[in-house]
VOGU-3710 file (C-alpha; in Angstrom, 3 decimals, decimal comma):
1> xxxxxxxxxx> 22,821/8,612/-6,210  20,713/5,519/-6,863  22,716/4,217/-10,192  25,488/4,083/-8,454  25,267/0,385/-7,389  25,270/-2,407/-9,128  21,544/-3,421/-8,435  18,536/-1,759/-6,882  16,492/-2,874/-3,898  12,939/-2,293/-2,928
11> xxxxxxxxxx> 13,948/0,346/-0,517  16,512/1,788/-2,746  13,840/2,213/-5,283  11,520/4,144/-2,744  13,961/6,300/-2,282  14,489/7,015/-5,789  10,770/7,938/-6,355  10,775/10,272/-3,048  13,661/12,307/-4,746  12,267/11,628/-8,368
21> xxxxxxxxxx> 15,715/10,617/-9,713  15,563/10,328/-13,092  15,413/6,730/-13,118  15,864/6,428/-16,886  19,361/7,528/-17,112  20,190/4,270/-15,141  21,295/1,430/-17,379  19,506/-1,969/-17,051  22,073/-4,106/-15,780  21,805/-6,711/-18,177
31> xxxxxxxxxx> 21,899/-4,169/-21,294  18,572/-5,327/-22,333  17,263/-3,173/-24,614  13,956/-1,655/-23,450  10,087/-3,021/-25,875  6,836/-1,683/-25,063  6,187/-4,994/-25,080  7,739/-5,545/-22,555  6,842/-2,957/-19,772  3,279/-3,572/-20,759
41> xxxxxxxxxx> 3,450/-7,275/-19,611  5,196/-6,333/-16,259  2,709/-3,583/-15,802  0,259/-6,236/-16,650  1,259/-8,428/-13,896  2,031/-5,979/-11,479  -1,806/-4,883/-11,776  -3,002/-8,537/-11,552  -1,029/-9,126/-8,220  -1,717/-6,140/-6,424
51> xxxxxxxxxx> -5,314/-7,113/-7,517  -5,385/-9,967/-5,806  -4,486/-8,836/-2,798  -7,004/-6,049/-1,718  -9,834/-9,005/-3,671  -11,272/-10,623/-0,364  -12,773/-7,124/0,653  -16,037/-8,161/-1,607  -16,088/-11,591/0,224  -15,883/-10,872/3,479
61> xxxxxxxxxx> -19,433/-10,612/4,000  -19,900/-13,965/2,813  -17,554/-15,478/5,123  -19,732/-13,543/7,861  -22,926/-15,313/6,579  -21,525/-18,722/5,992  -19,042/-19,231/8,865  -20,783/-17,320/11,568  -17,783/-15,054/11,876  -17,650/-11,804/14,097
71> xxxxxxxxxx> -16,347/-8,656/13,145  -13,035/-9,075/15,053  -12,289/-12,485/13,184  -13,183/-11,005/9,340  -10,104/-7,757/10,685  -8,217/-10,451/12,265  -7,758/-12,390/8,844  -7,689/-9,278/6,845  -4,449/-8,209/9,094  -2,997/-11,301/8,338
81> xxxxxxxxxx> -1,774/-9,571/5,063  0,315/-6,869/6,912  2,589/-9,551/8,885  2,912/-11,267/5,199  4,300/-8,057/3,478  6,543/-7,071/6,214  8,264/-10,589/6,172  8,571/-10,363/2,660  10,139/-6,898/2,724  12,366/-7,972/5,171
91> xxxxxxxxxx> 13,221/-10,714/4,122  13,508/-11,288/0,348  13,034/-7,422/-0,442  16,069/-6,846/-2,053  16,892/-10,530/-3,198  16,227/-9,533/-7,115  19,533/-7,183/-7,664  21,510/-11,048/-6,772  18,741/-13,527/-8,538  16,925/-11,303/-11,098
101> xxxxxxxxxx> 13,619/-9,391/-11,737  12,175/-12,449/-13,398  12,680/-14,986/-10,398  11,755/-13,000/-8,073  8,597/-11,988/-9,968  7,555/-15,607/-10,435  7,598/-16,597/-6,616  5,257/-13,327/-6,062  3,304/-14,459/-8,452  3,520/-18,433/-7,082
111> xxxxxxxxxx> 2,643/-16,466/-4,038  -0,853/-15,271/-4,766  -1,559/-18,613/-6,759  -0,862/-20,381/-3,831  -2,768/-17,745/-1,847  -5,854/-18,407/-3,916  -6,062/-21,848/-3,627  -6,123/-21,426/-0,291  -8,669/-19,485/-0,295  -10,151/-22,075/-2,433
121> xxxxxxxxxx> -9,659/-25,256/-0,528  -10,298/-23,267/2,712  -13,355/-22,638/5,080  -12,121/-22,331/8,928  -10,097/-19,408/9,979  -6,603/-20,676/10,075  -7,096/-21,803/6,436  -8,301/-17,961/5,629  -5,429/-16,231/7,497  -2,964/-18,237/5,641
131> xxxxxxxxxx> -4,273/-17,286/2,454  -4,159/-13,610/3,532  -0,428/-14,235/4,734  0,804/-15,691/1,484  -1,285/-13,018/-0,056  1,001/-10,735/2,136  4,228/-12,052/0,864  3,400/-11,500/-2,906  2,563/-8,125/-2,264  5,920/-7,729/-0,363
141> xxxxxxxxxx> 7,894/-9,321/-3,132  6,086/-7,453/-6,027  6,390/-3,681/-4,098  10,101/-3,471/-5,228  10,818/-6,047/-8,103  8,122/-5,003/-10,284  8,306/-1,302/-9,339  12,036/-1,048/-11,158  11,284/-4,062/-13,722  8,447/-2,024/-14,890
151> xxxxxxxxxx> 10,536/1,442/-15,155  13,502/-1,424/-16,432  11,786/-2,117/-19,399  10,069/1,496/-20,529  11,474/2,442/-24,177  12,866/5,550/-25,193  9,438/7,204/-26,133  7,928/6,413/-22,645  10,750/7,458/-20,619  8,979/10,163/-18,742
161> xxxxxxxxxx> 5,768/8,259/-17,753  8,116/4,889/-16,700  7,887/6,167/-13,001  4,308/6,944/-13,402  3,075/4,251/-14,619  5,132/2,316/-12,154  3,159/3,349/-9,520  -0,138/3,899/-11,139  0,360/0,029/-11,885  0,409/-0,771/-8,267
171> xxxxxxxxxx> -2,352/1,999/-7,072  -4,106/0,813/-9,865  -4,285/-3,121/-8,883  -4,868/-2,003/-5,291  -8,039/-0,334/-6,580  -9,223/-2,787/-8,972  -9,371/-4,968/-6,119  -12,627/-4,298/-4,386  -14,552/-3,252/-8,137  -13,385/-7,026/-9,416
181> xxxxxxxxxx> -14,759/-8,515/-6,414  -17,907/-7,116/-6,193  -18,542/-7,703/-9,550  -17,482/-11,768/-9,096  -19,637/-12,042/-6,323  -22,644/-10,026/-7,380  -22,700/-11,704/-10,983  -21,623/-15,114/-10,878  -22,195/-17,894/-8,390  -19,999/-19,513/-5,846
191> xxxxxxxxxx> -19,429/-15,783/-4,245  -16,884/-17,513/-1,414  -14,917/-19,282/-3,838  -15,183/-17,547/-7,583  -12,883/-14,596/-6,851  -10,051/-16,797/-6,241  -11,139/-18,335/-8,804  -10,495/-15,877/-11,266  -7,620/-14,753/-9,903  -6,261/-17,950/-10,397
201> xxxxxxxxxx> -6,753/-17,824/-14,243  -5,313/-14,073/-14,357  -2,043/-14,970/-12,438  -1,858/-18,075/-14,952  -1,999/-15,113/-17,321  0,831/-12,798/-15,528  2,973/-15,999/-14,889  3,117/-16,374/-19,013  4,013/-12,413/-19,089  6,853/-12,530/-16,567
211> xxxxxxxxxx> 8,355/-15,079/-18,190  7,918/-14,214/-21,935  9,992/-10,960/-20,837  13,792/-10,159/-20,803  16,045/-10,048/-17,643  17,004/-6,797/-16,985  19,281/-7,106/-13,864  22,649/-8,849/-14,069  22,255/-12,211/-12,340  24,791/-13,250/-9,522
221> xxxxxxxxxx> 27,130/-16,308/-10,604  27,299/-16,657/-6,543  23,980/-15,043/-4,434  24,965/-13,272/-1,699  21,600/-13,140/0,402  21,024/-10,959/2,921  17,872/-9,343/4,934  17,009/-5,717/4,881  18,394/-3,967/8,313  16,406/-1,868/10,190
231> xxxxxxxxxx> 17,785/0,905/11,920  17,176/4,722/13,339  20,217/6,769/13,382  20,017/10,196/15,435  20,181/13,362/12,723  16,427/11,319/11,611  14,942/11,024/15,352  13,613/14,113/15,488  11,329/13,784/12,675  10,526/10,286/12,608
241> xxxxxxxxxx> 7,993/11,069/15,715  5,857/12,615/13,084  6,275/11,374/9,669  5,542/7,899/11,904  2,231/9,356/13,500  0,759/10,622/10,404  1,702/7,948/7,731  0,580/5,344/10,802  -3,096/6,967/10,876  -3,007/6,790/6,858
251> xxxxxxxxxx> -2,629/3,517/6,736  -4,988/2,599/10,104  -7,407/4,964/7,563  -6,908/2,086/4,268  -7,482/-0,655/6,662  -10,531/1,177/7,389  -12,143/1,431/4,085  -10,109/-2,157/3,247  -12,082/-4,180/6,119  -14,647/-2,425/7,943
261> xxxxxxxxxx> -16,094/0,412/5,473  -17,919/-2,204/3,520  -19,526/-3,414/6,743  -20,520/0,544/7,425  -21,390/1,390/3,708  -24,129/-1,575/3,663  -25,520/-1,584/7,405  -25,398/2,154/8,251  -25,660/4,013/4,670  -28,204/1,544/2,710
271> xxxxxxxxxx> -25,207/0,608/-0,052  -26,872/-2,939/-1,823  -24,626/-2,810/-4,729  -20,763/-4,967/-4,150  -20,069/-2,990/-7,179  -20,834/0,577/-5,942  -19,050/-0,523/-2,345  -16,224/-1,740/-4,439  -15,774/1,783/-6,261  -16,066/3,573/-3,116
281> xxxxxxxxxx> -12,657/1,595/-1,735  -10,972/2,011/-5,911  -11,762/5,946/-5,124  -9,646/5,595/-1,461  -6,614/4,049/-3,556  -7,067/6,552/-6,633  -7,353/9,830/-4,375  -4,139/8,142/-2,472  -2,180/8,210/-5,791  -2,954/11,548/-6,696
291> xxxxxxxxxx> -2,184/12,969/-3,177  1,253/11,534/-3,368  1,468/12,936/-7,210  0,468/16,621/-6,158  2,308/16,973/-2,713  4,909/18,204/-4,761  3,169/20,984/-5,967  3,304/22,056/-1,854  6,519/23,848/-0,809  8,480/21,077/1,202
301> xxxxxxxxxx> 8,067/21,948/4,894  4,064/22,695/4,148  3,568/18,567/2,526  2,986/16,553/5,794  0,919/19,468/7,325  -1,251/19,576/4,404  -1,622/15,641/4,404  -2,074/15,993/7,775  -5,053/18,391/7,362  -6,637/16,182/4,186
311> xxxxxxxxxx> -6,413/13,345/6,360  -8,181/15,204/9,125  -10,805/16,779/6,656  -11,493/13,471/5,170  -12,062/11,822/8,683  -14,454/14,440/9,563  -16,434/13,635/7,218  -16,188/9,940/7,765  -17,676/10,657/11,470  -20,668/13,069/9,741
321> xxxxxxxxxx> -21,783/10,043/7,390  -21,604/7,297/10,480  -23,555/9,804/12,622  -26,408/11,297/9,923  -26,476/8,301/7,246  -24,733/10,807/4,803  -23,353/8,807/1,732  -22,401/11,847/0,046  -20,029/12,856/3,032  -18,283/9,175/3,413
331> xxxxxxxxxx> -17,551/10,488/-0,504  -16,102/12,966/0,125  -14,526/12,199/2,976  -12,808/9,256/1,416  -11,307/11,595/-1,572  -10,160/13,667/1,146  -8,846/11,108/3,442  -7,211/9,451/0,545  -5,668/12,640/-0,453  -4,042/13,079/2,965
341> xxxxxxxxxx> -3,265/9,719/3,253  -1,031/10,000/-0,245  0,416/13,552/0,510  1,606/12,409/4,351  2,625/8,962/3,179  4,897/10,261/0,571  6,028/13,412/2,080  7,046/12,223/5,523  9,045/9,124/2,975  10,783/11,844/1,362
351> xxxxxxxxxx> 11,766/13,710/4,906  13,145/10,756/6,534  15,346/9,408/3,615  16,465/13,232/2,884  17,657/13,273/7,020  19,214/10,304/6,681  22,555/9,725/6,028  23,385/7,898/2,468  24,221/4,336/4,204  21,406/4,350/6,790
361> xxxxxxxxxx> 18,610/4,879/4,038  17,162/1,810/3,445  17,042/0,932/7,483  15,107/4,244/8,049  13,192/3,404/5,436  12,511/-0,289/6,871  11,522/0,860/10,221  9,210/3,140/8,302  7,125/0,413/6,545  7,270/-1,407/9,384
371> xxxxxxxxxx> 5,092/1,454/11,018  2,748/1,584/8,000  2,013/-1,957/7,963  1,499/-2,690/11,603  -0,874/0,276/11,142  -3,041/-1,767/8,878  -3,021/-5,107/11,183  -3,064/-4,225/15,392  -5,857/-1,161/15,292  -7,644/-2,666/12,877
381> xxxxxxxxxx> -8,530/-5,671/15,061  -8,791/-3,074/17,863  -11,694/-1,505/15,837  -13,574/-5,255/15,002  -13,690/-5,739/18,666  -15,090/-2,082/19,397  -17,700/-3,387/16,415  -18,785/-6,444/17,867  -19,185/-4,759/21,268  -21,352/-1,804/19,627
391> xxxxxxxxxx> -22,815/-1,161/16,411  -20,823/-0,012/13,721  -21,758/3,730/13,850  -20,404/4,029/17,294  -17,330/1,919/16,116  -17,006/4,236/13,212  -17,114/7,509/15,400  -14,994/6,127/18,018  -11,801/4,840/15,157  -12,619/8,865/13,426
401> xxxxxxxxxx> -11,936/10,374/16,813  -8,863/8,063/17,331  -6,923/8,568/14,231  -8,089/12,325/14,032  -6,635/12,863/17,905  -3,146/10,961/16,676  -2,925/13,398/13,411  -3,525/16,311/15,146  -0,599/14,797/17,640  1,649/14,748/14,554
411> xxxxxxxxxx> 0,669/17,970/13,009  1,525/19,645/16,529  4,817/18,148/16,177  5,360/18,998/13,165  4,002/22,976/13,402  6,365/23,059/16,160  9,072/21,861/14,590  8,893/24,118/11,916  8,496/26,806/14,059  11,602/25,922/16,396
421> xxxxxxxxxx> 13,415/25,506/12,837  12,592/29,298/11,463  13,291/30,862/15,075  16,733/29,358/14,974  17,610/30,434/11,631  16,376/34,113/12,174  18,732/33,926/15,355  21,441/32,515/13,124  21,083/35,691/10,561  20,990/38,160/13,356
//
């Protein structure tokens, strides 16, 4: 199904992990042969971008103290980053099939240097937001390209951990994120301007391991570029409703713990530490990875329900430590709620491309993502003004209650749906 065109786009490759094709009886394009080498440095660089992009959470309390800025300004330039990766995805997403993983890996990368000097040179809030939008489009570019360059160049020996550590690479610079941060800015000086800093010197780093790797796609003699379609054909209608609602309160739930947790974490729960705050958000990202990892262990019509319920679980528990100063229940409740998040993100992926029909995949799965990532932009603003206008326990419990009424919303739809689903076959067999 997926090797049977000449290259692979971002969405294409989504789809591939959602039905766990066995990726490695593709061919690179090029013939490269496959190093360890090789797939280390991509998974290398894959790491240090994703990195970068989930970094500011550990400064954003710095901006607070130096600029004077609210809580609905810090979400408003965190959300910047969602508009960035949908262009991207949109855009350029499946530009590397006509001008190669490489290329296309180096303008991510020029992406998030250019994003950090931003950040550098910056200190008003267009300046920020920019950096957060370029930050965007380096995440957008790197979700496909590296994804495949990584499982591209996997030898023989690693064959059956090349999709795993595909996305473990991107989970895992995600994560890393938030610890790196806090640890810049609790350990070394310049907190508003040291992270980028860094991150400068590491993409220097990636930039060297791109290009010191083979091609592995067949290069176009003549690009043919085009931008990813969106569409929602009807046999996928009927459970779009739902896979939308619950992977859109997932992601409104790593927006959360990506720009307003911290804020909760130090004001409301006593956290002092950037590190420990930083760890908390890595454990959001790692419980997301496994929940998308053991969703398969679920019988197919029970996955989104049971992300569904994680994802209600976890928010629970989110409420109990806003309302009784609990740190061990925003613990929990973030293993949970990453755990749902993973399980319904993946799961209601795999439903919508399995519904579709073979030439409308990659539009259903556009107008997917573009659910996710306005998730992670509009409500999270919504939830920086209900912060500025109350404290941020009140802002905490009213977001919990939100997201928990709009999963319960799904997982009525999608009870019902099953239900409607196993009447009508039991009519069918009498």
């Amino acid at each position: 199904m997926c090797g049977a065109q000449q290259g692979i786009d971002s969405l294409t490759i989504i789809e591939c992990l959602v039905f766990q094709t066995d990726w490695y009886s593709m061919q690179t394009a090029s013939g490269t042969p496959r190093t360890s080498t090789a797939f280390l440095l991509v998974a290398l660089a894959f790491v240090i971008n994703m990195m970068g992009t989930t970094l500011p959470t550990a400064v954003y309390r710095y901006y607070v103290a130096a600029y004077g800025f609210t809580p609905t300004t810090i979400t408003v330039i965190y959300a910047s980053y969602a508009f960035g990766v949908l262009a991207a995805l949109l855009l350029v997403g499946n530009w590397s099939d006509q001008l190669g993983r490489k290329r296309m890996l180096t303008y991510g990368l020029l992406a998030s240097a250019a994003s950090a000097i931003v950040f550098l040179a910056s200190s008003s809030l267009p300046g920020l937001m920019a950096g957060r939008l370029l930050s965007g489009v380096s995440a957008g570019i790197f979700t496909g390209t590296a994804t495949v360059a990584v499982i591209e160049a996997a030898p023989a020996a690693w064959r059956n951990a090349a999709t795993l550590a595909a996305t473990a690479s991107n989970m895992l610079g995600l994560g890393c994120g938030p610890v790196a941060g806090g640890l810049i800015v609790e350990y070394l000086p310049a907190p508003l301007r040291m992270p980028y800093a860094v991150h400068l010197v590491l993409v220097g780093i990636a930039l060297l391991a791109v290009r010191s790797v083979p091609e592995t796609a067949r290069v176009a003699a003549h690009a043919k570029l085009r931008m990813q379609r969106i569409g929602l054909p009807k046999p996928v209608r009927g459970v779009f409703v739902p896979a939308a609602l619950s992977g859109f309160a997932g992601f409104v739930v790593v927006g959360f713990f990506a720009a307003v947790a911290p804020q909760l974490m130090r004001s409301a729960l006593g956290f002092h530490s950037n590190v420990a705050i930083g760890l908390v958000v890595f454990l959001l990202f790692a419980s997301s990875a496994l929940g998308q990892t053991v969703q398969s262990r679920f019988a197919p019509r029970w996955r989104q329900p049971a992300g569904c319920i994680g994802l209600i679980a976890g928010l629970l528990l989110v409420a109990l430590s806003a309302a009784a100063s609990a740190s061990s229940a925003l613990l929990a409740g973030t293993v949970l709620a990453g755990l749902g998040q993973g399980a319904s993100f993946r799961a209601g992926l795999g439903e919508l491309t399995a519904r579709s029909p073979a030439d409308a995949r990659a539009a259903v799965t556009s107008a997917y993502f573009v659910v996710l990532y306005v998730a992670i932009s509009l409500p999270i603003i919504g939830l920086g003004i209900a912060t500025q206008r109350t404290d941020i326990r009140h802002a905490t419990l009213l977001f919990a209650a939100a997201t928990i009424a709009l999963v319960i919303v799904a997982l009525g739809i999608l009870l019902r749906g099953k239900h409607l689903a196993r009447f009508d076959g039991n009519a069918l067999r009498e």
